[in-house]
C-alpha positions in Angstrom: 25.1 -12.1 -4.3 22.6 -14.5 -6.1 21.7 -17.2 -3.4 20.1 -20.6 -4.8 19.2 -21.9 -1.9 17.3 -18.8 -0.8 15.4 -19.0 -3.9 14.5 -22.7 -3.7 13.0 -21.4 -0.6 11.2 -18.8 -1.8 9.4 -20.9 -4.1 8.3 -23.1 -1.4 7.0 -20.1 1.0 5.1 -19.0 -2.8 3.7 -22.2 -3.0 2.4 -22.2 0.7 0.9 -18.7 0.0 -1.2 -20.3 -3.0 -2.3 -23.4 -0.8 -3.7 -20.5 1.8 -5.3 -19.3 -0.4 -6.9 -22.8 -2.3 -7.6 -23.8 1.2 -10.0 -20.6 1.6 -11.7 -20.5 -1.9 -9.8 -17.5 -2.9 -9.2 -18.0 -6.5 -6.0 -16.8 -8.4 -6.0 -14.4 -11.4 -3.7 -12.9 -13.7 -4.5 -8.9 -15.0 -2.7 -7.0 -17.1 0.9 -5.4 -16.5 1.2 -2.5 -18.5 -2.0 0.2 -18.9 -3.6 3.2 -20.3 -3.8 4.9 -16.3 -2.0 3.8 -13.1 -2.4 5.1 -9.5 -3.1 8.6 -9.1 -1.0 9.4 -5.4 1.6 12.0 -5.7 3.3 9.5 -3.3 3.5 7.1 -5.6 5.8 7.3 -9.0 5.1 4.8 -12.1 7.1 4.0 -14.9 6.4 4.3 -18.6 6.9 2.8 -21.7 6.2 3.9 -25.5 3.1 1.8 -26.8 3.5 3.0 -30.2 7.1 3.5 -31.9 5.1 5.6 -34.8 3.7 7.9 -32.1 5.8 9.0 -28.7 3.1 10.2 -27.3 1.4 7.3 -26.9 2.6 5.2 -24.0 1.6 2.9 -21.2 2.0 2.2 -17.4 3.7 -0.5 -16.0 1.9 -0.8 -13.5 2.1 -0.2 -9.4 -0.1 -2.3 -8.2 -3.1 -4.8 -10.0 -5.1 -3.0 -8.3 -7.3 -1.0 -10.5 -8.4 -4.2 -13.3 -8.4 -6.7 -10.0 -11.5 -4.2 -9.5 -12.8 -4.5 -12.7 -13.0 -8.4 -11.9 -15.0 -7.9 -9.1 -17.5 -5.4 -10.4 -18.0 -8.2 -13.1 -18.6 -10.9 -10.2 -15.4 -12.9 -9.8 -15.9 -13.4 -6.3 -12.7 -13.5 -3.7 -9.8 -13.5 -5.5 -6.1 -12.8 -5.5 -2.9 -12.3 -7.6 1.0 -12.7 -6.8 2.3 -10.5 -9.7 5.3 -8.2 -10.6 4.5 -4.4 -9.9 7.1 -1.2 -11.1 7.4 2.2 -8.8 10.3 4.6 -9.8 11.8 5.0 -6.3 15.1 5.0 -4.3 16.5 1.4 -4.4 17.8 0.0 -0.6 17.5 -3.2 1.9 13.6 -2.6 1.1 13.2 -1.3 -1.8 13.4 -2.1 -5.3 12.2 -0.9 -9.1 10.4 -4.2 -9.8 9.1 -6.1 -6.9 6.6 -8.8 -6.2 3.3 -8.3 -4.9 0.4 -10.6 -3.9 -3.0 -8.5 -3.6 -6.3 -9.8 -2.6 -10.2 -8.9 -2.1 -12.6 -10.5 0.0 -16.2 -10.2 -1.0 -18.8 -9.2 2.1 -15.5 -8.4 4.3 -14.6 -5.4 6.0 -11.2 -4.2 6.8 -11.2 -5.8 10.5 -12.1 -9.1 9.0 -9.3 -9.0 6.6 -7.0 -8.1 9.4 -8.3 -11.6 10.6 -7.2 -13.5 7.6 -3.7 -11.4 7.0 -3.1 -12.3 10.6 -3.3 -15.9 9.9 -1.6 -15.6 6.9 1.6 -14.2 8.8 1.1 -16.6 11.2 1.2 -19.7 8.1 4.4 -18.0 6.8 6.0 -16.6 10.0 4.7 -18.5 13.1 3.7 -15.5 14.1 2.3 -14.7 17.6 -1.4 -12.9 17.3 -1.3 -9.4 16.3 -1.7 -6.4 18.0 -3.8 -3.5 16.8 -3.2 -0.1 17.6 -5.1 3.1 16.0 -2.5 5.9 14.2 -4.1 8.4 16.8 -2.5 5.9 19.9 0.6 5.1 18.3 1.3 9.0 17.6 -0.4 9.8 20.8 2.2 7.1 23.1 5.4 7.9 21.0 5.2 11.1 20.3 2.4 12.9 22.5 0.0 14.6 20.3 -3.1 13.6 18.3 -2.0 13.5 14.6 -6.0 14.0 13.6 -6.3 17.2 15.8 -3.0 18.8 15.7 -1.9 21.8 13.5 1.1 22.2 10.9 3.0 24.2 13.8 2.4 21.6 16.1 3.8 18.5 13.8 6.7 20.9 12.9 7.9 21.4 16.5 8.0 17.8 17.4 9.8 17.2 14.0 12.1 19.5 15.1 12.1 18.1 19.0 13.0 14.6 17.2 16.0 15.9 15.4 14.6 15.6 12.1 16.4 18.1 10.0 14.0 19.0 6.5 15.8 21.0 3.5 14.2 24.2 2.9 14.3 22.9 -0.9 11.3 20.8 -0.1 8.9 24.4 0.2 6.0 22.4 -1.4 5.5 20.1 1.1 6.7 22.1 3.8 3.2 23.3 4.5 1.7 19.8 4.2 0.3 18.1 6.9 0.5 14.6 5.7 4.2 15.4 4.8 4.9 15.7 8.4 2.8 13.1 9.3 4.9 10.5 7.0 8.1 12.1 8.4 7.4 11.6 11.9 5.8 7.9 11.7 8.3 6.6 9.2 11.6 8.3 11.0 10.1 8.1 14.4 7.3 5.1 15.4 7.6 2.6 12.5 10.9 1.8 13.8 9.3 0.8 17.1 6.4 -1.3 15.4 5.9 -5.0 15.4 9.1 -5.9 17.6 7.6 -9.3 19.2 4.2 -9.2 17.3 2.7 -8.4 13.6 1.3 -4.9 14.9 -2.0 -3.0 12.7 -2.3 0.1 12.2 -5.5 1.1 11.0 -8.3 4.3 11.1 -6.1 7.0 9.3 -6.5 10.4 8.4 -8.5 10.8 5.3 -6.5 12.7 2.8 -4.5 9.2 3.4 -6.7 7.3 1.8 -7.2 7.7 -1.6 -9.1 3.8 -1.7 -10.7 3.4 0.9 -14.4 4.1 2.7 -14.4 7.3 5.3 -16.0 6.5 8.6 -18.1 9.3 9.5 -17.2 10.0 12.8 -15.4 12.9 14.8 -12.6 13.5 13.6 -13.3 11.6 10.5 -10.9 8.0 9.8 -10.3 6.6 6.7 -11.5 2.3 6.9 -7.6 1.3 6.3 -4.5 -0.6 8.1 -1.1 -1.2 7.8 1.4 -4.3 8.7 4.1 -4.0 10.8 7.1 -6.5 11.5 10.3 -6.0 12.8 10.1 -2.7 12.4 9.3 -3.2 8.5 5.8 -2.4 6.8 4.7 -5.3 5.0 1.3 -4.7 4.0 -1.3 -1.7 3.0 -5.4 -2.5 3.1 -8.9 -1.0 2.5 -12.0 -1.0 2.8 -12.6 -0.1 -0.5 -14.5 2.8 -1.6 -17.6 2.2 -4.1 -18.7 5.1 -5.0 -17.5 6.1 -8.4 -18.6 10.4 -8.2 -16.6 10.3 -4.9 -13.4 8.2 -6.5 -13.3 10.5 -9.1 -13.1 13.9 -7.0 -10.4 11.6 -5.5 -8.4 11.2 -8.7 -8.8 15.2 -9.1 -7.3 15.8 -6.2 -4.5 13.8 -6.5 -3.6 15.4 -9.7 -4.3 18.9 -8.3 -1.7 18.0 -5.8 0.8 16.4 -8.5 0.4 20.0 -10.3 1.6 21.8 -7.0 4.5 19.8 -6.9 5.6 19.6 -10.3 4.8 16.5 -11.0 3.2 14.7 -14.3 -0.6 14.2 -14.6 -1.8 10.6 -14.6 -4.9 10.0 -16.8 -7.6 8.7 -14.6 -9.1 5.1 -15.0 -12.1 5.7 -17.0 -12.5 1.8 -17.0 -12.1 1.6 -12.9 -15.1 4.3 -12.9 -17.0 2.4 -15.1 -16.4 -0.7 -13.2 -17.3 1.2 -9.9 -20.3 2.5 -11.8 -21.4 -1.0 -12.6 -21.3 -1.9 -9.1 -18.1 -3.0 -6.9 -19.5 -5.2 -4.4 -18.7 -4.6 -0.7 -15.4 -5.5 0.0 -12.4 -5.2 1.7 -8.8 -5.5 -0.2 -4.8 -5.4 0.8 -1.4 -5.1 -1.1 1.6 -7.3 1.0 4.9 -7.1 -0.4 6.1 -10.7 -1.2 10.2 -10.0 -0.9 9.8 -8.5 2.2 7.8 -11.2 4.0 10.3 -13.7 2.5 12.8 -11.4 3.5 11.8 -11.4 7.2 10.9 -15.8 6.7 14.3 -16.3 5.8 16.3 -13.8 8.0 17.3 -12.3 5.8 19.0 -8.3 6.3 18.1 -7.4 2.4 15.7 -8.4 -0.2 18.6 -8.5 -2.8 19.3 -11.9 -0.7 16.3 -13.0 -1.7 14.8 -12.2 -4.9 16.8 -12.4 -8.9 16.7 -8.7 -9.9 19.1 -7.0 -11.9 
């Protein structure tokens, strides 16, 4: 049910978002919505649309993030800048999910991913009164919930305490069955995400590699992926990096993402020649993250569903 006064709200919380942001000398820029490429992850479905009504195969991307020309900005010297923006991802609609939803992305030039944990702290703590967050590696949170050391462990291992959780998978699903990250996802979205962020924001950060398509590899034993993750109340809000600049390496990165898609059946995305280029140029250090914008109004308002607080069909 549409709700005015929930929107009238909303545009206040969007408007204290953009003063943050003013206040820090974060500047606001608009990129374009539909493209030639979108986001490579096999985790990740995109919507298209015909470019050309004299040729079908000629189409475009609407796109699942702004990440990839918010890039481009940077390599060209924009500086720290953000973007609250519609983004399109062909997935299961629910409380938390929806086709179109709003994002607000930003990059900090010079930062690294624990000092944009800083400023997403504050952020939360602008729009939620938050207490301080609490940060907890994936290896702890896997390691004090369920027992076992996600970077370490084999297939059989994640399997078995699938199983010991009462998570039942369909034998339909034989291409992931023998993925490691599939049973990693199952066991932290099923099993610890809905103990995350109860009285606190909570950070997860220093994942596995192959989860981190973006982001820089710290090269340490076992190796960890420079990214986090937001939880509150038990929802994931927000996903950041510390990006990756090396174009040769983002590239093999975009392969193997459409390697995988093969495997399981799924289309091939072109990759981003432009993004490579941009990398190519020179992407200045930097650190970046990706918050969803219904959900932290969502949680602002009390709300139970983002339906209550956003006007999508």
């Amino acid at each position: 049910m549409l709700n005015i006064e929930h929107l009238k709200q909303r545009s206040k919380l969007i408007q204290k978002i953009r003063d943050f942001f003013e206040q820090r000398g974060v500047w606001a820029v608009e990129t374009p919505l539909l493209g030639n490429s979108t986001a490579t992850d096999p985790h990740i479905h995109s919507l298209t649309v015909f470019a050309s009504p004299n040729n079908p195969h000629t189409h475009a991307y609407l796109q699942t993030s702004p990440e990839f020309p918010m890039k481009r900005l940077l390599a060209a010297g924009s500086g720290a800048i953000y973007q609250i923006t519609k983004a399109f991802r062909a997935e299961e609609q629910g409380r938390l999910h929806h086709t179109e939803f709003t994002m607000l992305e930003w990059y900090r030039v010079g930062f690294d991913h624990h000092q944009l944990m800083d400023e997403m702290d504050a952020l939360l703590f602008e729009i939620l009164n938050t207490l301080p967050a609490e940060r907890l590696t994936y290896t702890e949170v896997f390691q004090t919930h369920l027992g076992i050391d996600p970077l370490q462990c084999d297939l059989q291992t994640l399997k078995k305490c699938a199983h010991e959780q009462g998570l039942v998978i369909s034998e339909n699903l034989d291409k992931v069955l023998d993925d490691l990250d599939f049973w990693r996802h199952l066991l932290m979205s099923h099993v610890i995400e809905p103990r995350l962020g109860k009285d606190r924001p909570t950070f997860i950060l220093n994942f596995p590699p192959s989860q981190a398509a973006l982001a820089k590899i710290r090269d340490s034993h076992p190796p960890i992926a420079e990214r986090f993750e937001v939880y509150f109340h038990q929802i994931e809000l927000a996903n950041g990096y510390h990006e990756l600049c090396d174009p040769l390496e983002q590239k093999k990165r975009f392969d193997a993402d459409n390697q995988r898609r093969q495997q399981l059946g799924l289309p091939n995305i072109p990759i981003d020649e432009s993004l490579l280029a941009a990398l190519t140029d020179g992407l200045p250090p930097c650190a970046g993250v990706a918050l969803g914008i219904d959900r932290l109004i969502m949680l602002a308002l009390n709300a139970s569903s983002i339906s209550e607080v956003t006007f999508l069909q």
